[in-house]
C-alpha positions in Angstrom: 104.8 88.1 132.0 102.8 88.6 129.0 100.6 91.5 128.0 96.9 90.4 128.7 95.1 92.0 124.9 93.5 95.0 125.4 89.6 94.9 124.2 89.7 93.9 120.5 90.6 91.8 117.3 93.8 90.1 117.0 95.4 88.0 113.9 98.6 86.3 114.0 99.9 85.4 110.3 100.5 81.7 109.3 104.2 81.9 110.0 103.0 83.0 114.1 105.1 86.2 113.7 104.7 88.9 111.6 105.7 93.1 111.3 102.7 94.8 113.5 99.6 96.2 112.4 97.4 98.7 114.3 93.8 98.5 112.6 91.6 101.6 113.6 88.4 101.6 112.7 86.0 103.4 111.3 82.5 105.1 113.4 80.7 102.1 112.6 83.0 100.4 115.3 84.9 97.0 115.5 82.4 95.7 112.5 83.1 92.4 110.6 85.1 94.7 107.8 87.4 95.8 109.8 87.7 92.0 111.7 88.0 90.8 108.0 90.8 93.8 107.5 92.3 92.2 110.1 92.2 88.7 108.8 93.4 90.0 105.3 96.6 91.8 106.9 97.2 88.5 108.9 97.1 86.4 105.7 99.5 89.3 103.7 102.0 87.9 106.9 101.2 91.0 109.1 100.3 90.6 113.1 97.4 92.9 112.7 95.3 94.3 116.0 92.5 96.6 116.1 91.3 97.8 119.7 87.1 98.0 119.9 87.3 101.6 120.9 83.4 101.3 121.6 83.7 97.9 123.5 81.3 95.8 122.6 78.8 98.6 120.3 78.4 98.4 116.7 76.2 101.1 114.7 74.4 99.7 111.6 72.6 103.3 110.3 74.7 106.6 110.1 72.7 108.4 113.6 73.9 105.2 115.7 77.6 105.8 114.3 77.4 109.4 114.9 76.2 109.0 118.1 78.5 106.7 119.0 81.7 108.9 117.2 80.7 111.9 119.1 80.5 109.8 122.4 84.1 108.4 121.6 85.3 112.0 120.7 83.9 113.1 124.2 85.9 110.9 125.5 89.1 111.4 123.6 91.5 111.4 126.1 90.5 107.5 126.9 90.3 106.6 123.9 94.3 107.7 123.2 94.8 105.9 126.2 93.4 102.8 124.6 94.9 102.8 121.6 98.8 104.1 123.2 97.8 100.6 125.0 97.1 98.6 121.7 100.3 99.8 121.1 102.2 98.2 123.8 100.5 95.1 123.0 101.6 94.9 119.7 105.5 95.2 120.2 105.4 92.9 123.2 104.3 90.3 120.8 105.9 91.3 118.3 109.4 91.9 119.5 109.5 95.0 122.0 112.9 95.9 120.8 113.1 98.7 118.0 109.5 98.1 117.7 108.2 99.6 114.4 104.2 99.5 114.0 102.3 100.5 111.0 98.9 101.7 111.6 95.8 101.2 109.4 92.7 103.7 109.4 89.6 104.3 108.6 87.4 107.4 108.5 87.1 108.1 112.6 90.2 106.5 112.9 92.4 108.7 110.5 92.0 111.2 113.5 93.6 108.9 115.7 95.9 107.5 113.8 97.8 111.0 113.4 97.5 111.8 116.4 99.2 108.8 117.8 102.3 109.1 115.0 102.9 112.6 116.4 102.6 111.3 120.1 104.5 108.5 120.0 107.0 109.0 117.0 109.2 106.2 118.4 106.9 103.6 117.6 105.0 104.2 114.7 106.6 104.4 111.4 103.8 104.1 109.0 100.6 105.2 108.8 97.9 104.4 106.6 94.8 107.1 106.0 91.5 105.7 104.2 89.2 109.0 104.1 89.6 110.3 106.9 92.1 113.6 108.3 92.3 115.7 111.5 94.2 118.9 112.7 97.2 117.7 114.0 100.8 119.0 114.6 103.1 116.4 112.5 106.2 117.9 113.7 107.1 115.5 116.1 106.2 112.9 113.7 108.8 110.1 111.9 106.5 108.2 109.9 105.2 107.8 106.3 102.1 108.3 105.1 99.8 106.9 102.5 96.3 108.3 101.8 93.4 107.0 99.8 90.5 109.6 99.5 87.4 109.4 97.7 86.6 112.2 94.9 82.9 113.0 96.1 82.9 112.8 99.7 81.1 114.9 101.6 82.4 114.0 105.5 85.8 114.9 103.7 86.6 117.7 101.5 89.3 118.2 98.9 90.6 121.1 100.9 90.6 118.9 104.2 93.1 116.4 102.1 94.9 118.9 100.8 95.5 121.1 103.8 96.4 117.6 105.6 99.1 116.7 102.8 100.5 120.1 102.7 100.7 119.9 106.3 102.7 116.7 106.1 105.0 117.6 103.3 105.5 121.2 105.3 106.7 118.8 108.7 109.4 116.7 106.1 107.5 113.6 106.2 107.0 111.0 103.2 103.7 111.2 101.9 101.5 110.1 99.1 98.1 110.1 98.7 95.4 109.0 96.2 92.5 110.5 94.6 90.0 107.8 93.9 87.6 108.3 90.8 83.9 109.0 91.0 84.1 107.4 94.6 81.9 108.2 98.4 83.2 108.1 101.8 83.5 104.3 102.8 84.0 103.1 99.2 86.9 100.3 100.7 84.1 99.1 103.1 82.0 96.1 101.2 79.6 96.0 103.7 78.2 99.9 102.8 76.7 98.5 99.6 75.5 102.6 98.6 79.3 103.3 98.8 81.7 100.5 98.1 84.1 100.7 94.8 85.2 97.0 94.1 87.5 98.1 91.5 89.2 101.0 93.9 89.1 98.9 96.9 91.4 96.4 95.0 93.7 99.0 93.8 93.8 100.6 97.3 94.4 97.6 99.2 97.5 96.8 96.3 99.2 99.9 97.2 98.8 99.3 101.4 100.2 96.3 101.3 103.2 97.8 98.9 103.4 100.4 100.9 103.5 98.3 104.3 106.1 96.1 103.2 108.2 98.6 101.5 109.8 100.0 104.4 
């Protein structure tokens, strides 16, 4: 029987199959960016997913999205329960055998997306960090890790990146992360039009996809 999708996006590529792609997003919830992430992913030949972790609510002004983070964050426990779901989702349509998912996220979502590396080390081999960290134990962890960080970002400080690469390198997992010139918090995200780098989204988006396919 087929896995009924959890609450969220979902993209199949072209070709109807593709490797899997968890998409987390960031505190402005499941937003057209991160729908469009999706879509981009999908086109790259990815099956791409990301689960609306606020169902339904989307913030538009930093106080909704804080609001709405801390509510998430209250609820954390559900929230991993939601996501270990999108996971089970993703490699029963995508070939539950030797599943291998890469996950994609963004601010909030960094948080989670450690988190469910070190829980669930069987199934995610890749993870992909866009300004966001979190203190987690990576020893359990098998996956790789890229990082794109912005150089003036006040939600995420240098020492924050580089406690979390140490951290990483210190557990004996791949990692590379990226510093990204006279860049904000949110400077992938097009639709934060105080914050959004066109020239370092391109070049970050060029070295996910690398780094996604280069297993």
């Amino acid at each position: 029987m087929s896995k009924t999708q959890p609450d969220g996006y979902s993209v199949v590529p072209p070709l109807g199959s593709g490797p899997p792609v968890l998409v987390l997003h960031a505190w402005w919830g499941l937003n057209a960016t991160i729908r469009g992430i999706c879509d981009r992913l999908a086109e790259a030949g990815f099956f791409a997913f990301a689960p609306d972790l606020y169902h339904g609510k989307v913030a538009d002004t930093i106080s909704e999205a804080d609001a709405l983070g801390s509510n998430l964050d209250d609820n954390f426990l559900q929230a991993k329960a939601e996501i270990a779901d999108a996971v089970r989702y993703l490699c029963e349509k995508t070939g539950p055998k030797d599943c291998d998912v890469s996950v994609v996220s963004f601010s909030l979502g960094a948080y989670y997306a450690l988190d469910l590396a070190a829980s669930d080390p069987e199934h995610i081999g890749s993870v992909v960090l866009f300004y966001g960290s979190g203190p987690i134990d990576h020893t359990t962890s098998k996956a790789r890790y890229l990082g794109h960080f912005a150089e003036n970002d006040p939600y995420e400080s240098k020492e924050n990146v580089e406690e979390l690469e140490d951290a990483l390198k210190k557990a004996g997992r791949p990692v590379t992360f990226y510093i990204y010139e006279n860049t904000g918090h949110w400077f992938f995200e097009p639709d934060r039009l105080d914050a959004y780098d066109e020239v370092a989204a391109q070049l970050a988006w060029k070295r996910t996809l690398e780094f996604l396919r280069n297993k």
